[in-house]
SEPA-671750 format. One record per residue (C-alpha): x, y, z. Coordinates in steps of 0.1 Angstrom, whole numbers, padded with zeros to 4 digits. Layout:
<pts>
+-------+-------+-------+
!    xx !    yy !    zz !
+-------+-------+-------+
!     X !     Y !     Z !
...
+-------+-------+-------+
</pts>
This chain:
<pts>
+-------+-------+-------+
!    xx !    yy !    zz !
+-------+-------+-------+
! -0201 !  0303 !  0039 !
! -0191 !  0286 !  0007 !
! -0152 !  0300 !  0011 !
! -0156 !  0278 !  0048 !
! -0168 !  0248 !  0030 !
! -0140 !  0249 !  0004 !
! -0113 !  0254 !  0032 !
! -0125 !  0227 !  0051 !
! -0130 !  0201 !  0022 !
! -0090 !  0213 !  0010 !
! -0079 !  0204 !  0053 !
! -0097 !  0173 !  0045 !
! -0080 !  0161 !  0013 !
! -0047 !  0174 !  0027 !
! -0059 !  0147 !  0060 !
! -0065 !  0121 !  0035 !
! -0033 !  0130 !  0015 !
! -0010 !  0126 !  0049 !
! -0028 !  0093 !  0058 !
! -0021 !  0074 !  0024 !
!  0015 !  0089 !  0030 !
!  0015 !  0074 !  0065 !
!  0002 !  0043 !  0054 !
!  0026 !  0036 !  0025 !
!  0053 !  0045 !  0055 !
!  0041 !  0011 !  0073 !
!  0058 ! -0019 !  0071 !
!  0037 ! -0051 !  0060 !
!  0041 ! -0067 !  0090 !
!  0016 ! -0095 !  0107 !
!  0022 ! -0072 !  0136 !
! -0004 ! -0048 !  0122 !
! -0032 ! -0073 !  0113 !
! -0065 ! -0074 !  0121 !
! -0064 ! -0106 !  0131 !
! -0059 ! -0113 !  0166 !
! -0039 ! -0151 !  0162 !
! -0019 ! -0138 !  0136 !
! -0004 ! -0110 !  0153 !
! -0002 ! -0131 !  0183 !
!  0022 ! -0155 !  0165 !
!  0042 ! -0121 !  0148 !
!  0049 ! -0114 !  0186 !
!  0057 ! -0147 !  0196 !
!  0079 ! -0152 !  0168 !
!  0098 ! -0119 !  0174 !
!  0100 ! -0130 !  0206 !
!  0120 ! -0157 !  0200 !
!  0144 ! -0142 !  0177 !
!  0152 ! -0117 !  0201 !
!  0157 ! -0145 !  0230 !
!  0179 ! -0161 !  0207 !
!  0198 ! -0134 !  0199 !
!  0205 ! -0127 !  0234 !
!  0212 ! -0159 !  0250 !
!  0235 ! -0176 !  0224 !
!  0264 ! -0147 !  0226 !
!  0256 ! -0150 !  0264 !
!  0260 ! -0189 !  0260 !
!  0292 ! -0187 !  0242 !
!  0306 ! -0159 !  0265 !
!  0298 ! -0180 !  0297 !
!  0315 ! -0215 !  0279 !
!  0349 ! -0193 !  0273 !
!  0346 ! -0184 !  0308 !
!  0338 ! -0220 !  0322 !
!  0366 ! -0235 !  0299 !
!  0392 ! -0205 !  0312 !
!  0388 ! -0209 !  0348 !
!  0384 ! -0251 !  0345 !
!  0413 ! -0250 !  0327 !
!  0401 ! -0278 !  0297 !
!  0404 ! -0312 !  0307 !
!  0423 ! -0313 !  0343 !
!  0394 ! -0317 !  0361 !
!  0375 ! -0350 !  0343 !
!  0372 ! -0382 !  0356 !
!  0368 ! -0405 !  0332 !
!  0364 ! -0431 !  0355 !
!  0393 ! -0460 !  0351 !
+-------+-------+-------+
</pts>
């Protein structure tokens, strides 16, 4: 009985050991708080980023392409 107790309080320090491990591991991030508005605003704001990084190389890729085909100028009226 006691050799069962000591096994199962080493598995439990070796538990605790990997969880402290894990947890250093984790990035401090508002995308792991507690608090429900803060890691609302961590997604939003990663949201953003991530729109932005997409659509602004799309933007620019789509401007070339206009520009290309429109061929600069040519096709303004200016109107006198």
């Amino acid at each position: 009985m006691e050799s069962e107790n000591y096994y199962l309080e080493q598995k439990v320090l070796e538990l605790e050991n990997e969880i402290n491990q894990l947890k250093s591991r984790l990035p401090d991030s508002n995308l792991l708080s507690s608090g429900f508005l803060s890691r609302a605003f961590a997604v939003l704001g990663h949201n953003l980023i991530a729109g932005l990084l997409v659509s602004i190389p799309l933007y620019i890729l789509l401007f070339i392409i206009a520009s290309l085909f429109l061929g600069g100028t040519q096709y303004m009226d200016y109107g006198y």
